[in-house]
Backbone as ProteinMPNN parsed JSONL, in Angstrom:
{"seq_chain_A": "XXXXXXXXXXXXXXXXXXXXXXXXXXXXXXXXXXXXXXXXXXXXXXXXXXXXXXXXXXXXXXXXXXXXXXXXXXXXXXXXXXXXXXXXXXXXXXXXXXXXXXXXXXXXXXXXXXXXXXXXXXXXXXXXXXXXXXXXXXXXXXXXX", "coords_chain_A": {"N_chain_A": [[-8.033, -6.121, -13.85], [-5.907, -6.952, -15.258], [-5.601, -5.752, -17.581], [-4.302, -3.708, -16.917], [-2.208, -4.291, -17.256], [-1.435, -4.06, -19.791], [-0.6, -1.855, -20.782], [1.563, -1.29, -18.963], [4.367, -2.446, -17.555], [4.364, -3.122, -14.879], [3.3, -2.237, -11.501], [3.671, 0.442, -9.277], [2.807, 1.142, -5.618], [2.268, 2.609, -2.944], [2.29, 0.719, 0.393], [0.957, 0.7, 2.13], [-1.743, 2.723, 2.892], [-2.18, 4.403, 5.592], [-1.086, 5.413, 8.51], [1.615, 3.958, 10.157], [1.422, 1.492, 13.239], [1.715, 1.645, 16.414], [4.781, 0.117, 17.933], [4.349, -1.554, 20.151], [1.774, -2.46, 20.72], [-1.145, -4.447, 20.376], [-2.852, -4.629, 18.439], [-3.487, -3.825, 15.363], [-5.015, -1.068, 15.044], [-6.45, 1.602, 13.869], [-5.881, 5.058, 15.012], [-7.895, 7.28, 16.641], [-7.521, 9.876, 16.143], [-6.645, 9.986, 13.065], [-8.286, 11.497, 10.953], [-7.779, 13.944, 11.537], [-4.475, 13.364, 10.767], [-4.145, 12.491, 8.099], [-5.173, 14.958, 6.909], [-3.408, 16.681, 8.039], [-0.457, 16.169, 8.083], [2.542, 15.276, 5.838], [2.692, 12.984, 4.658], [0.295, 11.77, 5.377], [-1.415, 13.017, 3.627], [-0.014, 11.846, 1.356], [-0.177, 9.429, 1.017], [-3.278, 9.011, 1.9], [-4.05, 9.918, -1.212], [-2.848, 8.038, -2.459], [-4.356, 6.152, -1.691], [-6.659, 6.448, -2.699], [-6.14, 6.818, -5.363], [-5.154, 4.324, -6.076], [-7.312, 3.023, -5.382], [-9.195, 4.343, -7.731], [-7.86, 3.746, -9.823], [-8.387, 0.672, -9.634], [-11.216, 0.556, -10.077], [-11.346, 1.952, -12.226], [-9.724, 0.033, -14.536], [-11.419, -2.716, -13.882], [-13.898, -2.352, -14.597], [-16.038, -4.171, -13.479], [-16.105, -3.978, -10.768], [-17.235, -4.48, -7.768], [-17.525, -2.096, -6.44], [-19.306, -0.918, -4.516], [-19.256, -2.898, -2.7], [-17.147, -3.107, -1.671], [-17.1, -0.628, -0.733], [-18.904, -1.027, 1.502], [-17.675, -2.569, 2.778], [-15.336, -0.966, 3.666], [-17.009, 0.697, 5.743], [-17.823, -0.693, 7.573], [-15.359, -1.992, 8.518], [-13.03, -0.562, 9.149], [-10.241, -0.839, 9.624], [-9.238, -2.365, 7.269], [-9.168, -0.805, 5.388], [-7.424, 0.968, 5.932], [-4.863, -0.219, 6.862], [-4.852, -1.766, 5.219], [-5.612, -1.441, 2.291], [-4.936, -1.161, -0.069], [-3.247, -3.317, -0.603], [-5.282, -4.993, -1.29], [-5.912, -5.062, -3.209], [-3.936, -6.629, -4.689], [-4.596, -8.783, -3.815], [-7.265, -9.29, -4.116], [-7.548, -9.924, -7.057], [-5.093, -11.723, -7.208], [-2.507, -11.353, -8.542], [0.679, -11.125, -8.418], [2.507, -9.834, -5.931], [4.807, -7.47, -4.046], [6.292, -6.427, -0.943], [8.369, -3.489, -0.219], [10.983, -2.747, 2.068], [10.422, 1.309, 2.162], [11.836, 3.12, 3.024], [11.786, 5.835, 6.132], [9.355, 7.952, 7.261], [9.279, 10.719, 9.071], [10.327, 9.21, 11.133], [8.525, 6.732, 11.018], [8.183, 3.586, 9.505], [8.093, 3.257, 5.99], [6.81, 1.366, 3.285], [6.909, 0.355, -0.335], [4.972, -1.168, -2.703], [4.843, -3.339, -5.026], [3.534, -4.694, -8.197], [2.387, -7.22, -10.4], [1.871, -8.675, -13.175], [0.037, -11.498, -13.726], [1.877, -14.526, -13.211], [4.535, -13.974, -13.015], [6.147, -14.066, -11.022], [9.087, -13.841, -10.628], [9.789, -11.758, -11.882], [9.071, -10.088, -9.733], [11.026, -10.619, -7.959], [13.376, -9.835, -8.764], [12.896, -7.287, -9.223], [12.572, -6.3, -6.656], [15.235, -7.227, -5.534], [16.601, -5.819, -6.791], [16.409, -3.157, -6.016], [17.131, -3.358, -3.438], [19.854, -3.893, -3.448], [20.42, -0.94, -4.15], [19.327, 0.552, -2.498], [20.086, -0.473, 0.423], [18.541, -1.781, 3.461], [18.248, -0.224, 6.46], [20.781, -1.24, 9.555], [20.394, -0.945, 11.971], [17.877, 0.324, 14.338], [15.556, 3.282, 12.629], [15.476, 6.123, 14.953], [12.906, 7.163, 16.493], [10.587, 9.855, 16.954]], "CA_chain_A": [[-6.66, -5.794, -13.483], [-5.413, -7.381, -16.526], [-6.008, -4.77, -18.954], [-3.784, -2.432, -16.256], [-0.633, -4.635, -17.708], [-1.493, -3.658, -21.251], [0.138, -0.643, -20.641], [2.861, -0.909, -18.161], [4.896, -3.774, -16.956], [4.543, -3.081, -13.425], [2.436, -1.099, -10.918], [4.25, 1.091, -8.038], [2.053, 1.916, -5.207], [2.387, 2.697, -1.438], [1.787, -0.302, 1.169], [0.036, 1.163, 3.666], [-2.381, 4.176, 3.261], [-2.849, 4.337, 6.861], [0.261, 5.328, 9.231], [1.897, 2.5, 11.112], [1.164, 2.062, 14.461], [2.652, 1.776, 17.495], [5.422, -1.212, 18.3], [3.766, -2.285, 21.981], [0.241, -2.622, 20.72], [-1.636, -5.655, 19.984], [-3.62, -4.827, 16.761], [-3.242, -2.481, 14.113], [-6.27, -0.326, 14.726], [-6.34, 3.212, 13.672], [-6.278, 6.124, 16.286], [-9.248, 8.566, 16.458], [-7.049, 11.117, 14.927], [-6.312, 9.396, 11.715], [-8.37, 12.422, 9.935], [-6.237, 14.798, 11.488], [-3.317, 13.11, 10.547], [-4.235, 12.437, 7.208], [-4.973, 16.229, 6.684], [-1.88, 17.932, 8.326], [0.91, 15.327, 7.881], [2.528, 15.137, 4.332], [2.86, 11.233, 4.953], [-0.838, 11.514, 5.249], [-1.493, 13.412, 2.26], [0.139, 11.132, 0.287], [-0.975, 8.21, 1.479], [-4.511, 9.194, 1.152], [-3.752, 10.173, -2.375], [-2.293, 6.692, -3.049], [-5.557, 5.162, -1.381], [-7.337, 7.087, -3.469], [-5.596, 6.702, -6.412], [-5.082, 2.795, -5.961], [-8.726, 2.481, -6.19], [-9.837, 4.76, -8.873], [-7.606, 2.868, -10.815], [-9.179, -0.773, -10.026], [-12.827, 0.529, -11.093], [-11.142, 2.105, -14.149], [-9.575, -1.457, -14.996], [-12.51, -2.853, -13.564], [-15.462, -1.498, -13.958], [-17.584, -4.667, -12.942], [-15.58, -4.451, -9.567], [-18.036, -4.24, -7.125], [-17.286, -0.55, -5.389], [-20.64, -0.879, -3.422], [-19.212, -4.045, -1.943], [-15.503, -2.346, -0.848], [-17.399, 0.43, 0.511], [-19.849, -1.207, 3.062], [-16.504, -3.395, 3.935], [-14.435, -0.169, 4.19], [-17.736, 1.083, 6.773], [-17.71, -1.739, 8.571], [-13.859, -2.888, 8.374], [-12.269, 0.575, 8.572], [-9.319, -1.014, 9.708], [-9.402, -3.475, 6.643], [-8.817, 0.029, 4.68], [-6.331, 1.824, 6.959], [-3.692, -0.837, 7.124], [-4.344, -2.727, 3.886], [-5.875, -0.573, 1.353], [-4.453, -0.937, -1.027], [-2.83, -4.442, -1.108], [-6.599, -5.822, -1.107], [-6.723, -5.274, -5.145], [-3.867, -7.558, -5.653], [-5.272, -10.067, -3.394], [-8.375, -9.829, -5.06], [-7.489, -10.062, -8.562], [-4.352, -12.615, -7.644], [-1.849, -10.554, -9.084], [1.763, -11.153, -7.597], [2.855, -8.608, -5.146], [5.875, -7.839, -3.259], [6.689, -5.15, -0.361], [9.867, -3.41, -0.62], [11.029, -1.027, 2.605], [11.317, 1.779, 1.362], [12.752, 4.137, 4.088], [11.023, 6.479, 6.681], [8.78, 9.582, 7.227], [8.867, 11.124, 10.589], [11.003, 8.28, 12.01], [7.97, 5.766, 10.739], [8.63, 2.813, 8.191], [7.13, 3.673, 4.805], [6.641, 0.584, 1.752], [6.412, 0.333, -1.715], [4.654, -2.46, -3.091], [4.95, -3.181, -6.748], [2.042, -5.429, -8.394], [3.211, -7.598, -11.517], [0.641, -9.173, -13.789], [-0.149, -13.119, -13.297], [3.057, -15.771, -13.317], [5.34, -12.533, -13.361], [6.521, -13.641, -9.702], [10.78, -13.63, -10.441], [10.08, -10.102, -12.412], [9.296, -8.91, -8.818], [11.902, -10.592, -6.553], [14.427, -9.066, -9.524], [13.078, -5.633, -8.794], [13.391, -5.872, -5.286], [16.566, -7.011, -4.879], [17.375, -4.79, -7.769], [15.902, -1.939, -5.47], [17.873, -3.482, -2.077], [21.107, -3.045, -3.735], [20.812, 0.749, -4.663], [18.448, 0.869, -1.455], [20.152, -1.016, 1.499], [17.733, -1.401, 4.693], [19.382, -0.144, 7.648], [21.225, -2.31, 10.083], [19.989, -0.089, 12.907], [16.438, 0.981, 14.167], [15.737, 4.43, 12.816], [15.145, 6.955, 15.673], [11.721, 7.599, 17.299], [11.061, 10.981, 18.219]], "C_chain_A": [[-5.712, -6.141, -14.62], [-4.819, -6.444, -17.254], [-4.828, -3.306, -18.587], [-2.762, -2.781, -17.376], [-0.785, -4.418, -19.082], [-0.915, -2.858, -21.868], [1.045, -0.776, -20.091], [3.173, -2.229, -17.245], [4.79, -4.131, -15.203], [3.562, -1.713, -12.735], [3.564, -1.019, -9.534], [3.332, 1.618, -7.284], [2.576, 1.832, -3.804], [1.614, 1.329, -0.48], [0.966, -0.283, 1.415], [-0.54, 2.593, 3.329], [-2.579, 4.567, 4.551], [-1.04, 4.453, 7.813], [0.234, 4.418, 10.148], [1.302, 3.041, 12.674], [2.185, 1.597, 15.322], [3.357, 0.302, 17.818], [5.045, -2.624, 19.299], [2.565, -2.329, 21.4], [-0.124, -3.599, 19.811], [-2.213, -5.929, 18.954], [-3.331, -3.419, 15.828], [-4.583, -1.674, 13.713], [-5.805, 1.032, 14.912], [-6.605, 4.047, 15.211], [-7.483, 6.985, 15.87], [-8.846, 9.737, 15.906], [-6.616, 10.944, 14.006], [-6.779, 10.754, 10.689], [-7.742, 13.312, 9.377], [-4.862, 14.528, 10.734], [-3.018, 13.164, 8.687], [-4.442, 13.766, 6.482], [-4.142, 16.993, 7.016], [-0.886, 17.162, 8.154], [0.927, 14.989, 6.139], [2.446, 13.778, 4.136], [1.282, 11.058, 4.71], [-1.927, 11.707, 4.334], [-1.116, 12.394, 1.488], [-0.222, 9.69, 0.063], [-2.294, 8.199, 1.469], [-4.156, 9.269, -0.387], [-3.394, 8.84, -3.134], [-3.54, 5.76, -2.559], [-6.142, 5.296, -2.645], [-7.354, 6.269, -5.078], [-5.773, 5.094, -6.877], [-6.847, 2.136, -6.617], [-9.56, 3.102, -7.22], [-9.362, 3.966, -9.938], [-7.928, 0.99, -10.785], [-9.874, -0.488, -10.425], [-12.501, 0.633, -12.316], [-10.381, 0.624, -15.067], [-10.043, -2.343, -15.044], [-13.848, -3.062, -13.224], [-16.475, -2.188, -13.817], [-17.098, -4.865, -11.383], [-16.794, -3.819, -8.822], [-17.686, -3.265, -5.891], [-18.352, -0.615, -4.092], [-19.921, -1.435, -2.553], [-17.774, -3.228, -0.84], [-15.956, -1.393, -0.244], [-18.417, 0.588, 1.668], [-18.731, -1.868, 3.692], [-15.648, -2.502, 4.201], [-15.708, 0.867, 5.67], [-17.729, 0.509, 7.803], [-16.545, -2.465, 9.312], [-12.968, -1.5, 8.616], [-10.53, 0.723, 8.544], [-8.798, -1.581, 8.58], [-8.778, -1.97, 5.363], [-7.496, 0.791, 4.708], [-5.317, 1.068, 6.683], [-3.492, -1.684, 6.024], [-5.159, -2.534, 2.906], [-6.027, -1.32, -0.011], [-3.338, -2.342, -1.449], [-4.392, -6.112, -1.361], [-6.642, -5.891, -2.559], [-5.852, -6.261, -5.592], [-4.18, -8.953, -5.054], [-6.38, -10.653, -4.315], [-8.121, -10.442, -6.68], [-6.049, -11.401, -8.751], [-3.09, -12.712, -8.462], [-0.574, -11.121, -7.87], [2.235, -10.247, -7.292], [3.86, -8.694, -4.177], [6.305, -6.21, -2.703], [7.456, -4.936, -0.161], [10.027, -2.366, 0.731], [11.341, -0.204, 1.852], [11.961, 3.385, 1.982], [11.701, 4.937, 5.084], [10.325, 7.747, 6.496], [8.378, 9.416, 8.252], [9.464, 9.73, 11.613], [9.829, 6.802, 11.67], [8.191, 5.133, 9.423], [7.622, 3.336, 6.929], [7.089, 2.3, 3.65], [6.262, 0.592, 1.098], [6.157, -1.277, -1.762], [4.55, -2.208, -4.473], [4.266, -4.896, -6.775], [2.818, -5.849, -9.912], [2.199, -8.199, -12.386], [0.645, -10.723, -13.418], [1.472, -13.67, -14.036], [4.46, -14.866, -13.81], [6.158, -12.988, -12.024], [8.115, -12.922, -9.834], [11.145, -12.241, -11.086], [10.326, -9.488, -11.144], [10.677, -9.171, -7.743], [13.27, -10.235, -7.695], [14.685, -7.855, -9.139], [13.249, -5.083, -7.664], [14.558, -5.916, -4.457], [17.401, -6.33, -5.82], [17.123, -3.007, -6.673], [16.438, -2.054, -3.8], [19.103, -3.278, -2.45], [21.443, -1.607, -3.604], [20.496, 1.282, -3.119], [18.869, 0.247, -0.13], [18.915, -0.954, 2.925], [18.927, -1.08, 5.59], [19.949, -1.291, 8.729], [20.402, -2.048, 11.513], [18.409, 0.761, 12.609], [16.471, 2.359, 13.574], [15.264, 5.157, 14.437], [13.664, 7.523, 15.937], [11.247, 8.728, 17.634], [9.986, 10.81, 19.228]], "O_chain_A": [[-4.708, -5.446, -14.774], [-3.614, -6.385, -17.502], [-4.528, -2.359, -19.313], [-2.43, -1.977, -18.247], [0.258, -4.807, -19.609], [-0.646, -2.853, -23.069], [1.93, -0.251, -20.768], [2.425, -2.826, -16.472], [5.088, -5.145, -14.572], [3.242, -0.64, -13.248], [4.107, -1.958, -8.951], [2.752, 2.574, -7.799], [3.356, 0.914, -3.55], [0.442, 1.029, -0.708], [0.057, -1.056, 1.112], [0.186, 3.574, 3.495], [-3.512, 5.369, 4.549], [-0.103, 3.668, 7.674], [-0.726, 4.052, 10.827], [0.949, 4.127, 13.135], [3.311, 1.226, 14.99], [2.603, -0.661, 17.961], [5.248, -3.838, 19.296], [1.998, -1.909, 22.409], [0.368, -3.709, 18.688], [-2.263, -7.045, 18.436], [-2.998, -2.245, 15.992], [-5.107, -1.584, 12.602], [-5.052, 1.501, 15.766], [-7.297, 3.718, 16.175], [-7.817, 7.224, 14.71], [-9.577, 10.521, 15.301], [-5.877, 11.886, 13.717], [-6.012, 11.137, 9.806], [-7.334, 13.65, 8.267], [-4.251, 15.434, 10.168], [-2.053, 13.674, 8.118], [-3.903, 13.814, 5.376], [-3.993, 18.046, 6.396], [0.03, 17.969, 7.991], [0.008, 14.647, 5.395], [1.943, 13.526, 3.041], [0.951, 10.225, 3.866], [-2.945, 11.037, 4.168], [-2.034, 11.943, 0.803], [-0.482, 9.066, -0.966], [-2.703, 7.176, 0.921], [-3.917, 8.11, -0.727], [-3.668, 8.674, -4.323], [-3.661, 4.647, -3.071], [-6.139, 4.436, -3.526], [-8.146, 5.526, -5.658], [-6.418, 4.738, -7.862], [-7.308, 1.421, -7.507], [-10.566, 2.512, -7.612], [-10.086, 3.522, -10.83], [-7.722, 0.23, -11.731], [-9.914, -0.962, -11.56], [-12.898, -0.021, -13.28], [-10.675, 0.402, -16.241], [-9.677, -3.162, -15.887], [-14.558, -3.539, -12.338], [-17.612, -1.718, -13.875], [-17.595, -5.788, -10.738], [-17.295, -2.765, -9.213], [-17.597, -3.579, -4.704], [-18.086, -0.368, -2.915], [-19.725, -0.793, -1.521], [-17.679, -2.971, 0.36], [-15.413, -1.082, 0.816], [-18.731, 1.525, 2.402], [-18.633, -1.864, 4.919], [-14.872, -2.896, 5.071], [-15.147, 1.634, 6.452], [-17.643, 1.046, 8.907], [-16.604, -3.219, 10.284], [-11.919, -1.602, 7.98], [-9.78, 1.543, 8.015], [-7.579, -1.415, 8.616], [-7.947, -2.296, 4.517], [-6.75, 1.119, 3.786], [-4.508, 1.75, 6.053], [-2.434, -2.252, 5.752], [-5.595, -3.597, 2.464], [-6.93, -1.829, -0.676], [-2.711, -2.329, -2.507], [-4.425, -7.335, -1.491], [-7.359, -6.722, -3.118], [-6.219, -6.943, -6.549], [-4.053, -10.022, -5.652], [-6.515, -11.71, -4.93], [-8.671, -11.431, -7.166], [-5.828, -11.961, -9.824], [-2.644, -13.744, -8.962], [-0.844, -11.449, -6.715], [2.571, -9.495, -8.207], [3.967, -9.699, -3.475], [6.545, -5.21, -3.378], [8.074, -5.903, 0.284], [9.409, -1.302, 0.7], [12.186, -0.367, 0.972], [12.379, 4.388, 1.403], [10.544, 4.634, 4.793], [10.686, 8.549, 5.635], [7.567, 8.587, 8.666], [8.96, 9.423, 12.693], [10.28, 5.735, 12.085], [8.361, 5.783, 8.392], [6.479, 3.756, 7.114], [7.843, 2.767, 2.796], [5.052, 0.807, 1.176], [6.731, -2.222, -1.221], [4.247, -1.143, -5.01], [4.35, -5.836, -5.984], [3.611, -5.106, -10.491], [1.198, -7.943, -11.717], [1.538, -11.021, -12.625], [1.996, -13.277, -15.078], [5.195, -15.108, -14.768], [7.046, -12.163, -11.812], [8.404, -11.828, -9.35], [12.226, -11.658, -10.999], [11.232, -8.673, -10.972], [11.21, -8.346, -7.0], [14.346, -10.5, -7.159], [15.737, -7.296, -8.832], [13.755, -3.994, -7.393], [14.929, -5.314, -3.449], [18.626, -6.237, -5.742], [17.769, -1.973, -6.845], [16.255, -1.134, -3.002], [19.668, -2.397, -1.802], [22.462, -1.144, -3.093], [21.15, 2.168, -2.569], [17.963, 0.375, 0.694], [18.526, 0.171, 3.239], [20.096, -1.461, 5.542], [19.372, -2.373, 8.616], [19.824, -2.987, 12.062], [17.918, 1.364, 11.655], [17.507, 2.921, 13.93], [14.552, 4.383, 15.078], [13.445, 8.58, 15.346], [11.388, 8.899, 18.845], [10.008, 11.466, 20.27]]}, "name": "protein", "num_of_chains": 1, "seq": "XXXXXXXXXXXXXXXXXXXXXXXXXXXXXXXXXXXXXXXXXXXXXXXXXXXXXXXXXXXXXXXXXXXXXXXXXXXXXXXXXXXXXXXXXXXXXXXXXXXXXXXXXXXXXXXXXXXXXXXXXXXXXXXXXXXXXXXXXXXXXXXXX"}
């Protein structure tokens, strides 16, 4: 993960590959139409795409990361993929990370998380309250349909 910051001071990626779920429910397990969703919803498109993406670029930074290992725990865990994707690389690697709202799609919350290299933390709480200024959260729920 190192070798990412060699190049670019900061990584921008999506929170959540996996659409939120529902307010009243007790765990954050995927619905049975997640495929669907992920194939006809643009939210779901892109969010795959940012799964995707997220992890082609750990192997390619990488490449003794153990893929085998992430993909018997994304068989077995599928929730472990769905709802936290993509904040598992900077766990793993220890990387300071910080989730920013960053507004809705389809009345559901959407976040950016931005990934900083090691002992970087005050770069990120700069950029996020550099990115809550321009970006206010709302005061008020959005709308449900």
């Amino acid at each position: 993960m190192a070798a990412a910051f060699d190049e670019v001071d900061l990584i921008i990626c999506a929170t959540n590959p996996g659409p939120a779920f529902a307010a009243e429910a007790s765990v954050s397990s995927s619905e049975p139409s997640f495929i669907d969703w992920a194939k006809d919803s643009a939210a779901g498109r892109y969010g795959t795409r940012a799964a995707l993406f997220g992890l082609r670029a750990a192997s390619t930074v990488a490449p003794r990361l153990p893929s085998k290992l992430l993909g018997q725990m994304a068989e077995r865990f599928p929730d472990l993929v769905t709802m936290g994707g993509l904040t598992m690389i900077s766990n793993m690697y220890g990387n300071p990370a910080v989730s920013i709202p960053a507004g809705t799609v389809d009345g559901l919350p959407v976040g950016m998380q931005v990934l900083a290299p090691h002992h970087r933390d005050a770069l990120l709480f700069d950029v996020a309250l550099a990115f809550e200024r321009e970006h206010p959260w709302p005061m008020v729920a959005p709308s449900v349909a």
